[in-house]
Residue, then its C-alpha position, 0 to 999 in steps of 0.5 A: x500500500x502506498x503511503x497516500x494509499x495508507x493515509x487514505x485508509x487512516x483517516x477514513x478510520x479516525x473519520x468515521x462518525x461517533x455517537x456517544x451518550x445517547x440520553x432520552x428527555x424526561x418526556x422521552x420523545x428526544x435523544x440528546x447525544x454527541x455525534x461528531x458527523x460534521x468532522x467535530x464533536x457537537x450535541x445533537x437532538x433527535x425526535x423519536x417520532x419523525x427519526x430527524x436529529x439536529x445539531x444544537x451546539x456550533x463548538x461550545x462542547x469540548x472536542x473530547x466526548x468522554x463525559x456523559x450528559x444529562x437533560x434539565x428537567x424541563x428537557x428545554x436545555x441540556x446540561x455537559x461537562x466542559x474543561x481545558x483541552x481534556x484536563x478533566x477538570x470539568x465544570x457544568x455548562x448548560x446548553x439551549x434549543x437556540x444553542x445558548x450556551x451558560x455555565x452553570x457549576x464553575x468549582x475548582x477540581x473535578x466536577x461530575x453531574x450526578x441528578x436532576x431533581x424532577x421539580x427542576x431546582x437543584x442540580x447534584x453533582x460531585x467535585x473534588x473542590x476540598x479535596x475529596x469527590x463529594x456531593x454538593x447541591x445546586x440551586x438553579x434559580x438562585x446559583x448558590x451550591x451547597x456541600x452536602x457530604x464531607x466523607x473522606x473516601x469518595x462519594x458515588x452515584x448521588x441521587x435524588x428522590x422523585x420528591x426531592x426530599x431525600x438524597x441516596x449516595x455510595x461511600x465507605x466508612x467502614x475500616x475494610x477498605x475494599x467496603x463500599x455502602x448505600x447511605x440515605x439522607x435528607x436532601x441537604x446531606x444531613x441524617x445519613x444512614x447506612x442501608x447496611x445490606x451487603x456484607x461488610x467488604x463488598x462493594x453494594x452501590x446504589x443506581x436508582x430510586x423507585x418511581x413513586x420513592x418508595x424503593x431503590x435498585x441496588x447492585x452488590x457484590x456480597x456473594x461474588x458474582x454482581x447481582x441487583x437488589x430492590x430495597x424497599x425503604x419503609x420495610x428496610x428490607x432488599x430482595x436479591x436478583x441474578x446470581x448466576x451471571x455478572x449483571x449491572x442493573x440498570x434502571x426501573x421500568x415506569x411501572x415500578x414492577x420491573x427492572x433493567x439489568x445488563x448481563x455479561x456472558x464471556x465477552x457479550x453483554x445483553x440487557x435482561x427484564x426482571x419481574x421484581x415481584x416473582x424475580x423472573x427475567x428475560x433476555x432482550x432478543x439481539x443479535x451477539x454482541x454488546x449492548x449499552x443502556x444510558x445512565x438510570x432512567x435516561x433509557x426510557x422512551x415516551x412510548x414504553x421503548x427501551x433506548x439502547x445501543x448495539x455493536x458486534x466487532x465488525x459492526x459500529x454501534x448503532x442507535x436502536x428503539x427496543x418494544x419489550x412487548x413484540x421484541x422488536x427494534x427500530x434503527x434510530x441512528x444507523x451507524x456511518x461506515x464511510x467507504x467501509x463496510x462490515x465485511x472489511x473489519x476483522x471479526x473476534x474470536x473468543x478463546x480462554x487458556x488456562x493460566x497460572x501468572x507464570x508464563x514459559x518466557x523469562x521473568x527479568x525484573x521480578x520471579x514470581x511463584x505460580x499463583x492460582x490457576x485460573x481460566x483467562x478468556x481472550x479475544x483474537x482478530x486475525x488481520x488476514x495478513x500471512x505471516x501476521x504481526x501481532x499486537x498484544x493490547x491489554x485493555x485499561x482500567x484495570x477495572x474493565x474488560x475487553x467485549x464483542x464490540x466495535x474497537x477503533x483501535x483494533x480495527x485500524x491496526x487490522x487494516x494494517x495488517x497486525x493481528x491483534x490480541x486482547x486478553x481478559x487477565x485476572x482483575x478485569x471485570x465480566x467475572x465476579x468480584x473474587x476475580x476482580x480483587x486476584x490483582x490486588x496487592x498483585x499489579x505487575x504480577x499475575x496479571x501481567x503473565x496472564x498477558x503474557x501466558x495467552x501471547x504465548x497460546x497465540x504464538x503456539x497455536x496458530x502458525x501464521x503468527x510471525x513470532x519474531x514480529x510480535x508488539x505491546x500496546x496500551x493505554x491506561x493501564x493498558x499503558x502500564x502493562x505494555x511498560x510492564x510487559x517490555x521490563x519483565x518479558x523481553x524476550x516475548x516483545x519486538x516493539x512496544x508502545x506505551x500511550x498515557x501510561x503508568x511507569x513510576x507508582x509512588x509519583x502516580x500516587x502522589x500526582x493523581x486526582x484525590x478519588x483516582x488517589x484512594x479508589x485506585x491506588x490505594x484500593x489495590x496497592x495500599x499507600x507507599x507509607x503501608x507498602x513502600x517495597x510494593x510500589x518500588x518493585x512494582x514499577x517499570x521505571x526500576x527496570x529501564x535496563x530491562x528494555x530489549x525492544x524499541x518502545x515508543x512513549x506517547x503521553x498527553x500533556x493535560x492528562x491529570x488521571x496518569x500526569x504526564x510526568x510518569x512518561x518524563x521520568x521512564x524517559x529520564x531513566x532511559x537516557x540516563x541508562x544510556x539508551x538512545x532517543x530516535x528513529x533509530x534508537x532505543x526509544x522513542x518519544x511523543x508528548x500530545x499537547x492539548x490532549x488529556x487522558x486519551x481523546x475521542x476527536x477525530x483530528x487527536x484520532x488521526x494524529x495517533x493513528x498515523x504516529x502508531x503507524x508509522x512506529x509499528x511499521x517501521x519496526x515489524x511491519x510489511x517492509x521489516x519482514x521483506x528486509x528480513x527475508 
């Protein structure tokens, strides 16, 4: 492929238009949603009834849509997160049907739309302005906020009750660390009580009040595998749902009797219907693949219809209108292909290996023993390119998971020709809660081999992998594991690229955001006072000798999730190991400017996508193995 022939491609990929956050209005005859079809990220509208959408916002919202939105109760405006070229730092602005665009909540800090309350007066919302994310009120009509919870552990999914009298939030008091609790207050934060309905240790959250008040819907983890839970708030009493799958419920039903849950079955999703009287459910008749519901509430549609999305790993999301009586859809927004189709994008193939954390290739930077043997389930695209590159992509968060979905990424690296694998390791959710917590205390240990351990599976198995053209890559986490990878396993990597991710544990603990500071780090590792070798053997830039393969390092420099320090520092310790900066060196080194943690705008798309190109192709691709033979 010729250079403007891959440029063609490249930005054809990063091109194509996105929704992003689907939200039904109160009345639920519109959707609200960010589309980005005009080659920029824009609000638009659409009526259910005639199918037409337009744009409402002429480049007032940010350029990355990573944050959801959330309509005013009169559903005559539409409330949105706006910060600095994706520093995170939002405050709350309100957009128009005339396209007026006012800020509503300006804070110092981080700060999330939690509610609205149904009478229109109070906007709920999270921030971080002392120091900790809790809650705080704000009167529309008079602009005053209020702080109305001061925990210090990070408060959750605040909600208002339908009569705007009492206040349901998610947080920890407890000494377990791990603990997370439902508490009910009165609407000004005041009288807080503890539901007390899950085990002390577990994580029981609360999503959503009942239509009349009177119950709430309720996720907890007390019995492993996440299940839902209607309390009913006079009885002070919960029924438990599910049990034998992951389930997130989801919302009630405008009957009050039923509820929405979205089940996870190896890596598909698919909402489920539960009858909260006799506890039976239903799967939603669609296709294989994941399925997506709005925030709690913001899914229903004037007419009964359930607002969802839907994508498989060839086909890109699309907008749909679901009848739980016919069980049958309507496209509301089709999705955009450009010129590509589905039959283009390399489909997914889902496999597990059976892993103890201790892969066959050499431990360089720290030994581990064997931990417990575990079933880890992957996902390999297959590129149609023989002999194929591989990409090994381990997925961020490290509370995620890698599905069935329509993945840009993994797309454009397929027309590249790099097949690419993602790998479900231990941590990752879809699998329970004892899953979840086998990593922590533990990143950097089996995890990392589970990585590792199915790469090996791949390269084994299937004999049109080129084993001598083999790549990491991450973002996030993801970026913490492509460093990790590279240190503790250099003889499985030729190439590695590292994008916004964690090199040095100490410095990300004491740089982060305040709630990233207790609900990630200190969650899964503890502080570095509690574990200081922890921390210190843990993380990449102790091993920078270890390096044996090109690595590319790209960091946006407004990142305030993972700083941008933690990819300055692994640079420094490369330079001062000796290692060399360039085309031809050891490393190599990208800062993004105006870009936070990871963008979703089409031109930052682009510019990475021809950067990854360019890297990955001149270190294992196409025109490395014709040199090579």
């Amino acid at each position: 492929m010729s250079d403007s022939e891959t440029d063609d491609v490249l930005d054809a990929l990063a091109g194509l238009p996105t929704l992003a956050h689907p939200t039904a209005s109160p009345d639920g005859t519109e959707v609200a949603f960010y589309y980005d079809g005009s080659g920029r990220n824009e609000l638009h509208v659409l009526d259910v009834e005639s199918g037409e959408h337009e744009r409402w916002s002429d480049g007032e919202v940010p350029r990355n849509a990573r944050w959801f939105l959330e309509w005013g109760a009169d559903g005559d405006r539409v409330f949105f997160h706006r910060d600095e070229g994706g520093d995170e730092q939002n405050d709350v602005y309100a957009i128009d049907r005339e396209g007026a665009v006012e800020p509503v909540v300006e804070l110092d800090g981080q700060v999330q739309i939690m509610d609205v309350s149904e009478d229109g007066e109070t906007l709920l919302v999270g921030s971080t302005r002392d120091g900790q994310m809790n809650l705080y009120g704000h009167d529309l009509s008079g602009g005053e906020t209020a702080k109305l919870t001061d925990y210090e552990r990070a408060v959750w999914t605040g909600l208002l009750s339908p009569d705007g009298d009492r206040l349901a939030f998610t947080t920890n008091e407890a000494d377990d660390f791990e603990n997370m609790d439902v508490y009910v207050s009165e609407a000004d934060g005041s009288d807080p009580r503890n539901l007390d309905v899950g085990e002390t240790g577990s994580e029981t959250g609360v999503v959503e009040w009942g239509p009349d008040g009177d119950r709430l819907l309720l996720t907890d983890n007390s019995e492993d595998i996440p299940r839902s839970g209607v309390y009913d708030v006079e009885r002070e009493s919960v029924t438990w749902y599910g049990g034998e799958f992951v389930e997130a419920p989801q919302c009630f039903l405008p009957d009050g009797d039923r509820f929405l849950a979205l089940r996870t079955r190896e890596a598909s999703k698919v909402p489920v219907v539960y009858d909260a009287e006799s506890g039976e459910s239903r799967e939603l008749d669609l296709p294989d693949g994941v399925a997506g519901l709005g925030r709690a509430g913001d899914d229903l549609l004037a007419d009964g219809r359930i607002l969802l999305t839907h994508t498989t790993p060839t086909r890109r999301p699309s907008l749909l209108a679901y009848d739980l009586e016919t069980d049958e859809t309507e496209t509301l927004l089709e999705a955009e292909y450009g010129p590509f189709s589905p039959e283009d994008f390399a489909d997914a193939e889902y496999f597990t290996v059976e892993s103890d954390g201790v892969p066959e290739t050499r431990q360089a930077a720290v030994e581990h023993d064997p931990y417990e043997t575990l079933e880890i389930g992957a996902l390999l695209y297959d590129s149609g390119e023989r002999p194929s590159p591989l990409v090994v992509n381990p997925h961020g968060g490290p509370r995620a998971m890698d599905t069935k979905s329509f993945d840009l990424y993994t797309q454009f690296l397929a027309q590249r020709g790099y097949s690419v694998l993602q790998v479900n390791y231990r941590g990752s959710t879809g699998r329970g809660r004892a899953f979840v917590r086998a990593l922590y205390g533990d990143w950097g240990g089996a995890e990392q081999g589970d990585v590792a351990t199915a790469a090996e599976r791949v390269l084994d198995g299937r004999e049109w992998i080129d084993d001598e053209r083999v790549a990491v890559f991450g973002g996030s986490y993801g970026g913490y594991s492509a460093y990790w990878q590279l240190v503790q396993y250099p003889d499985l990597y030729d190439a590695g690229v590292a994008w916004i991710g964690l090199t040095d544990l100490v410095e990300m603990y004491e740089t982060t955001m305040p709630h990233f500071r207790t609900e990630l780090m200190e969650k899964n590792l503890g502080t570095p006072e509690e574990n200081p070798e922890l921390y210190r053997e843990r993380s990449p830039v102790e091993y920078v000798e270890n390096l044996a393969a090109p690595l590319f390092m790209l960091h946006g420099v407004n990142d305030r999730r993972v700083p941008v320090s933690q990819a300055r520092l692994f640079r420094d310790a490369l330079e001062e190991a000796g290692y060399s900066q360039g085309e031809d060196g050891g490393f190599e080194y990208e800062e993004l400017g105006e870009e936070g943690h990871a963008s979703s705008d089409i031109d930052q798309k682009r510019r990475l996508f021809r950067l990854l190109d360019d890297f990955l192709d001149r270190r294992i691709g196409v025109g490395v193995a014709a040199a090579d033979d």
